[in-house]
C-alpha positions in Angstrom: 32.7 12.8 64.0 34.5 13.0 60.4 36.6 10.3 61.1 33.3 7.8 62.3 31.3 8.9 58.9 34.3 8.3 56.6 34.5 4.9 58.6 31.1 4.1 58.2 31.2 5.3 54.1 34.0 2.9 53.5 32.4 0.2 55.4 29.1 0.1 53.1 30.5 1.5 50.1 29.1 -1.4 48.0 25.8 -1.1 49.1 26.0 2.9 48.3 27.4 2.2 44.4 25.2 -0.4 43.9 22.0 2.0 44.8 23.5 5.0 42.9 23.8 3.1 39.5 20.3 1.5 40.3 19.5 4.7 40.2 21.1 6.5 37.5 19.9 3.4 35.3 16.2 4.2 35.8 16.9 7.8 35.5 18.6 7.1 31.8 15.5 5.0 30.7 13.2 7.2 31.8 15.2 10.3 30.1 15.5 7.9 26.9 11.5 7.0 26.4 10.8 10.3 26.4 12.7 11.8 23.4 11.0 12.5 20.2 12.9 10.6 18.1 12.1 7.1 20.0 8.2 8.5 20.2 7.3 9.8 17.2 6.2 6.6 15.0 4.4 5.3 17.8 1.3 3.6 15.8 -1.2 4.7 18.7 0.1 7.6 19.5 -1.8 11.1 18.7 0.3 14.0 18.7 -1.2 17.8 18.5 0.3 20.7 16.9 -1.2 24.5 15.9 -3.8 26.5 17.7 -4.5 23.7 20.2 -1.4 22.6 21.2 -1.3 24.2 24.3 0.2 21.9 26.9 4.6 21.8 26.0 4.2 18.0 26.5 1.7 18.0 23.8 3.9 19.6 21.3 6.2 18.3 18.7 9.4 19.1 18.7 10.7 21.1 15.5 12.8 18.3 14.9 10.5 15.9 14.5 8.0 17.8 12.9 10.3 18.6 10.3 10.6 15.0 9.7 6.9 14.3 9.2 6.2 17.4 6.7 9.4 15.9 4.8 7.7 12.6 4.5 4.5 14.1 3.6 6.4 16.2 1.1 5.3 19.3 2.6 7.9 22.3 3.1 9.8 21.9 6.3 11.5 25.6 6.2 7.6 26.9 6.5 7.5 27.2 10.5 3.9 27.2 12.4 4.5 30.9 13.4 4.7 31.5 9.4 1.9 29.2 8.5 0.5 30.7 11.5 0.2 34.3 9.7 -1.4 32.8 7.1 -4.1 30.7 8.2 -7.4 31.3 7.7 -9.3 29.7 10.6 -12.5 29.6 8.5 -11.0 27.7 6.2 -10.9 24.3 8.8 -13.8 22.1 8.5 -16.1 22.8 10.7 -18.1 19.2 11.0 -16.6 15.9 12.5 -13.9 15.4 9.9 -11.4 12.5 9.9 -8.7 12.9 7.1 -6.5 10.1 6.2 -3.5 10.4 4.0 -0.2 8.4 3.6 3.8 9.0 3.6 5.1 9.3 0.0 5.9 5.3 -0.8 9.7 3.9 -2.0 8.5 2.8 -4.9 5.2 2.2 -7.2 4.1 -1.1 -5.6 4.0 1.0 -2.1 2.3 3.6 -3.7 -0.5 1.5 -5.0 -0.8 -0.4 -1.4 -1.6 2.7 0.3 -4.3 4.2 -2.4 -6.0 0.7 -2.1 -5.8 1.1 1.8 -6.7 4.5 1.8 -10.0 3.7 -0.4 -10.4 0.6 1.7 -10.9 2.8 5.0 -12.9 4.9 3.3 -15.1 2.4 1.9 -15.4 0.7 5.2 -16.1 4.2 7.1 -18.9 5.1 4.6 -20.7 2.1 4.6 -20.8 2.3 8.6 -23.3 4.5 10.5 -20.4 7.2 11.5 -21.5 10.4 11.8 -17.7 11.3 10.6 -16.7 12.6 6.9 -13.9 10.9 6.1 -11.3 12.7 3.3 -8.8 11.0 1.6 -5.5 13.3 0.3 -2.2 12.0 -0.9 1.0 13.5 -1.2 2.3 15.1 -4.6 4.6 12.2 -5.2 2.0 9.6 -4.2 -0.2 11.1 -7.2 2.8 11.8 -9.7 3.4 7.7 -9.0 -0.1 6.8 -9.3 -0.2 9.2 -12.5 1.5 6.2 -14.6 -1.1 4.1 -14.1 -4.1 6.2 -13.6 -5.5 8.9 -16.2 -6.5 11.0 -12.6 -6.6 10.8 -9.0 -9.7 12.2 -7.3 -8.3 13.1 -4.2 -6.7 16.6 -3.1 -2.8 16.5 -2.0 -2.3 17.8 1.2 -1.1 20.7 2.0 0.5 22.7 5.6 -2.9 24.3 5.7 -4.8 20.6 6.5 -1.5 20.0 8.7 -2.3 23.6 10.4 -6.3 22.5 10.8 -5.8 18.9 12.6 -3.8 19.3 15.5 -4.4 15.6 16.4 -2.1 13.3 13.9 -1.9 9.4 14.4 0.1 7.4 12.2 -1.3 4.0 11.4 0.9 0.7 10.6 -0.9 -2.5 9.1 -2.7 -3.3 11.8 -3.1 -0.4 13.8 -6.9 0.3 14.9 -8.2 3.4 14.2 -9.7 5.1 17.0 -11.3 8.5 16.9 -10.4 10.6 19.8 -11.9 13.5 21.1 -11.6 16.4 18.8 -14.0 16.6 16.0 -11.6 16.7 13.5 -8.2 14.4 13.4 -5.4 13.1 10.7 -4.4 10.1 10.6 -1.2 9.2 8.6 -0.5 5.3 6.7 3.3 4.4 7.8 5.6 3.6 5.2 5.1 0.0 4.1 1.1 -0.6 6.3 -1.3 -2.2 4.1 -4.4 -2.3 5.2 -5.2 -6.3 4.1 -8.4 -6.2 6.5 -10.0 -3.6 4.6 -9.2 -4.6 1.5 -10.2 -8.0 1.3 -13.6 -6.2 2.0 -13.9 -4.0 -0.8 -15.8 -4.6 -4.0 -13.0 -3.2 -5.8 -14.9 -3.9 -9.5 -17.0 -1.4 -8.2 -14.5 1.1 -7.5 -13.9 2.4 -10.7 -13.7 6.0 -10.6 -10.6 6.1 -8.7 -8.8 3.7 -11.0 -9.6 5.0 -14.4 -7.2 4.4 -17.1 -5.9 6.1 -19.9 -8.1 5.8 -23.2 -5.4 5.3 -25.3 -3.7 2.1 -23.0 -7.6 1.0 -22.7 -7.7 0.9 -26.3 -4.0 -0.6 -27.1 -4.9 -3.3 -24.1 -8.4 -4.1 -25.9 -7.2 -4.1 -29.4 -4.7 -6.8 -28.4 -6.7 -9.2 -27.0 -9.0 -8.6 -30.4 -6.2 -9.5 -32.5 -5.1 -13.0 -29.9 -8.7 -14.1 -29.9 -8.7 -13.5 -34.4 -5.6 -15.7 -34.3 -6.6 -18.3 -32.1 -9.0 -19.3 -35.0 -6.1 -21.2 -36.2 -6.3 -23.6 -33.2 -10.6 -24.6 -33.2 -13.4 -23.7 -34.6 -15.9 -20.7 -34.2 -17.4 -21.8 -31.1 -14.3 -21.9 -29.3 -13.2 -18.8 -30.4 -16.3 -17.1 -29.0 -16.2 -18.8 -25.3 -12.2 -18.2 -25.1 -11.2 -16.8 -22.0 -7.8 -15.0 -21.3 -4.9 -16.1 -18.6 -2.8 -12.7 -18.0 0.6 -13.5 -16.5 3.8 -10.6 -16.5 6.9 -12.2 -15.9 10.0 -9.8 -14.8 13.3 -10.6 -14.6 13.4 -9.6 -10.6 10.8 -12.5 -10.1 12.4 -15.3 -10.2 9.9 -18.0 -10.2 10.8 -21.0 -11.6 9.4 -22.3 -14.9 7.7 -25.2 -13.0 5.4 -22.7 -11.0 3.9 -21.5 -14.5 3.5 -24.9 -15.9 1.3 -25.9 -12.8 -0.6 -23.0 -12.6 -1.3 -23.1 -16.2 -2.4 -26.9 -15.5 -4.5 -25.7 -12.7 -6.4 -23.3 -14.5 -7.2 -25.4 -17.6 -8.8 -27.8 -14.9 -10.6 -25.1 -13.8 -11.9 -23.8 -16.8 -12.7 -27.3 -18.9 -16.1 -25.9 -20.2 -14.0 -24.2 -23.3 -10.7 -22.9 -24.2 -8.1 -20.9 -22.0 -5.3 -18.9 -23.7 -2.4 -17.5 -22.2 -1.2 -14.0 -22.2 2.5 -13.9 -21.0 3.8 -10.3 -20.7 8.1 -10.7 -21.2 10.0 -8.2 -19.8 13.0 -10.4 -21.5 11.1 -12.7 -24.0 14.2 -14.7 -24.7 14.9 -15.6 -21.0 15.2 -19.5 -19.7 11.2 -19.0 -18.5 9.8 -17.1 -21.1 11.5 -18.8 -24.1 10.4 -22.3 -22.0 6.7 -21.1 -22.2 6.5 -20.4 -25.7 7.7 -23.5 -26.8 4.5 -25.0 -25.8 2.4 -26.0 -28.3 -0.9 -24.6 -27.0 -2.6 -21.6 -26.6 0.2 -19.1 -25.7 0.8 -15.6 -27.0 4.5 -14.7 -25.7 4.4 -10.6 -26.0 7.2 -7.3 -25.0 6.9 -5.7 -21.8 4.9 -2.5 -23.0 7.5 1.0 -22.8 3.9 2.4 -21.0 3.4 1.0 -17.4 -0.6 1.1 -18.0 -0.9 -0.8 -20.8 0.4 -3.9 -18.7 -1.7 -2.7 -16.3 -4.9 -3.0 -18.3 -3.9 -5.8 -20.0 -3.9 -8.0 -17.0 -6.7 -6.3 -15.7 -8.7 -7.1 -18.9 -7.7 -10.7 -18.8 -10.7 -13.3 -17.7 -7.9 -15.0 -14.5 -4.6 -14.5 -13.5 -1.3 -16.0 -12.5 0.6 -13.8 -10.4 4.6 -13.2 -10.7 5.0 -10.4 -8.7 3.5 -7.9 -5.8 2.2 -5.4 -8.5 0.0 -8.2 -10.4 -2.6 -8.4 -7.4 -3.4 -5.1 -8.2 -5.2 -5.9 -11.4 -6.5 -9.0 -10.3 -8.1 -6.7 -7.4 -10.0 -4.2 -9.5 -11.5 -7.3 -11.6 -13.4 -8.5 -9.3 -13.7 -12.0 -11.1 -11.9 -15.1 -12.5 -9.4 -17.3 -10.7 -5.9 -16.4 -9.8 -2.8 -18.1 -8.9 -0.6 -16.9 -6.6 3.0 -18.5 -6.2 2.6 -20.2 -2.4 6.1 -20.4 -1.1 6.6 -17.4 1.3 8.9 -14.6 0.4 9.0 -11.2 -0.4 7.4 -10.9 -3.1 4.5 -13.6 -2.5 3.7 -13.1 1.4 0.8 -10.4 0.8 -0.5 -12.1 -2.5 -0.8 -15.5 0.1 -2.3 -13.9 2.3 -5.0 -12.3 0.3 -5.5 -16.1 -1.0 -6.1 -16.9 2.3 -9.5 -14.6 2.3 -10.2 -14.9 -1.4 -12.4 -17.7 -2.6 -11.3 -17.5 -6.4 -7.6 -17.0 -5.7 -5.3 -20.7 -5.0 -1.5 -20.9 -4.1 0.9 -23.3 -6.2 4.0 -23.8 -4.8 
């Protein structure tokens, strides 16, 4: 009997391998989809952690919980059985409450995307007939970033106590829906690098000015200099053109990288635009002796060549202040956003920098691409 089974083994031992990897191959994919690290930035995926997190599939693992509170720049050694102790359950909302926050961004520009985004979704949610109170929070170095810029932010950072509160958590990308699920009260988190384009592009932002209020002093330094350009420009017309001139704001960095014909056309563009009076040209150097910027002021018309400013927000008001815009870089929409009015030129051959800016030209009526 031992000797006709190993006969019968050897005889089909292909077919037997072949099955037993077939197998141990499915086993290893299934075993690999679900662990927490290839699971947890899922953009539609809701995980639930705290009081109602009662099924283990349901539950974050302490790795990778520790990895979100990091990002949100929350303290990871605080455990739930610690946060736990001191939780005051009365302190949870207790109405249909949808908070929406973001991962601390790399840098300013990502910063500034998601507090547009974040005011866009609220914007779009309160305008809506939702029964659902939406909160916006943002982490402490989200509004330390935003703090160069803005005089104050209006919205709370979040804490392990809001963490503690909404056991759902869905992390959104760009383009990620947002679907309310069936607890009352939920978090949603914007992934590094989403920008919600969809919602912005809806947004009166000239209108939103309580959340972008600037310092009074870079208000006042921004203002005074555009007093003093339009007193000078009386060397270049008469009284009536002084009083109908309009202002071009364009920052040029040494990272952009544009060439100097881009700025010529757009400046050609937009005194075609604007041939009802005079135009003149605010150009923000962060090198003013470089090839582009020494290039531009040795036109002859309207251009005032002036230092990158030591204070982020008086650049920032500047160009905001300005009548149109042409844009150099990924931070100029910004300003060109919150006013609401004139005509901006983006630079239209796609890379890094531009891509977003295009794209926000393609739903714009005042805003044109120049390659």
């Amino acid at each position: 009997m031992l000797r006709f089974t190993f006969q019968l083994v050897r005889r089909n031992i292909k077919p037997l391998i072949l099955i037993v990897s077939f197998l141990t191959f499915i086993w290893l994919i299934v075993d690999t989809a679900h662990r927490p690290e290839f699971v947890r930035h899922a953009s539609k995926h809701s995980f639930r952690f705290g009081s109602n997190a009662n099924e283990p599939e349901e539950h974050w693992y302490d790795r990778t919980m520790g990895q979100f509170l990091e990002l949100l720049e929350i303290d990871s050694n605080i455990t739930a059985d610690e946060s736990r102790n001191s939780f005051e359950p009365m302190a949870c909302p207790r109405v249909k409450t949808m908070v929406f926050t973001a991962f601390t961004g790399n840098s300013q520009v990502e910063n500034l995307w998601h507090y547009f985004s974040l005011i866009a979704i609220q914007n779009s949610y309160n305008s809506s007939s939702t029964d659902y109170r939406i909160q916006i929070m943002l982490t402490n170095g989200t509004s330390t970033e935003l703090g160069e810029i803005f005089e104050s932010i209006p919205f709370e950072v979040i804490n392990m106590k809001i963490i503690w509160c909404f056991p759902y958590k869905s992390i959104l990308n760009s383009d990620t829906s947002i679907e309310f699920g069936k607890s009352y009260i939920q978090l949603f988190v914007l992934n590094n690098q989403a920008k919600r384009l969809q919602e912005i592009v809806k947004v009166p932002w000239e209108q939103q000015k309580q959340f972008f209020r600037l310092r009074t002093e870079a208000a006042n330094t921004a203002k005074n200099l555009l007093h003093e350009m339009r007193q000078r420009s009386k060397l270049y017309g008469d009284e009536e053109d002084v009083n109908n001139l309009q202002f071009v704001g364009i920052h040029i960095r040494e990272e952009d990288q544009l060439p100097y014909e881009y700025y010529y056309r757009a400046m050609t563009f937009h005194r075609k635009m604007h041939d009802t009076g005079a135009l003149l040209f605010v150009i923000i150097c962060e090198n003013p002796k470089s090839i582009v910027c020494s290039m531009l002021n040795e036109q002859s018309e309207r251009i005032e060549v002036i230092d990158e400013h030591n204070e982020a927000d008086v650049d920032f008001a500047l160009l905001t202040y300005c009548n149109h815009s042409i844009l150099s870089n990924e931070r100029d929409i910004f300003p060109s956003l919150l006013r609401g009015f004139g005509n901006v030129v983006v630079y239209g051959e796609q890379h890094d920098r531009s891509q977003h800016a295009i794209e926000l030209a393609s739903f714009k009526e005042n805003w044109y691409s120049i390659v």
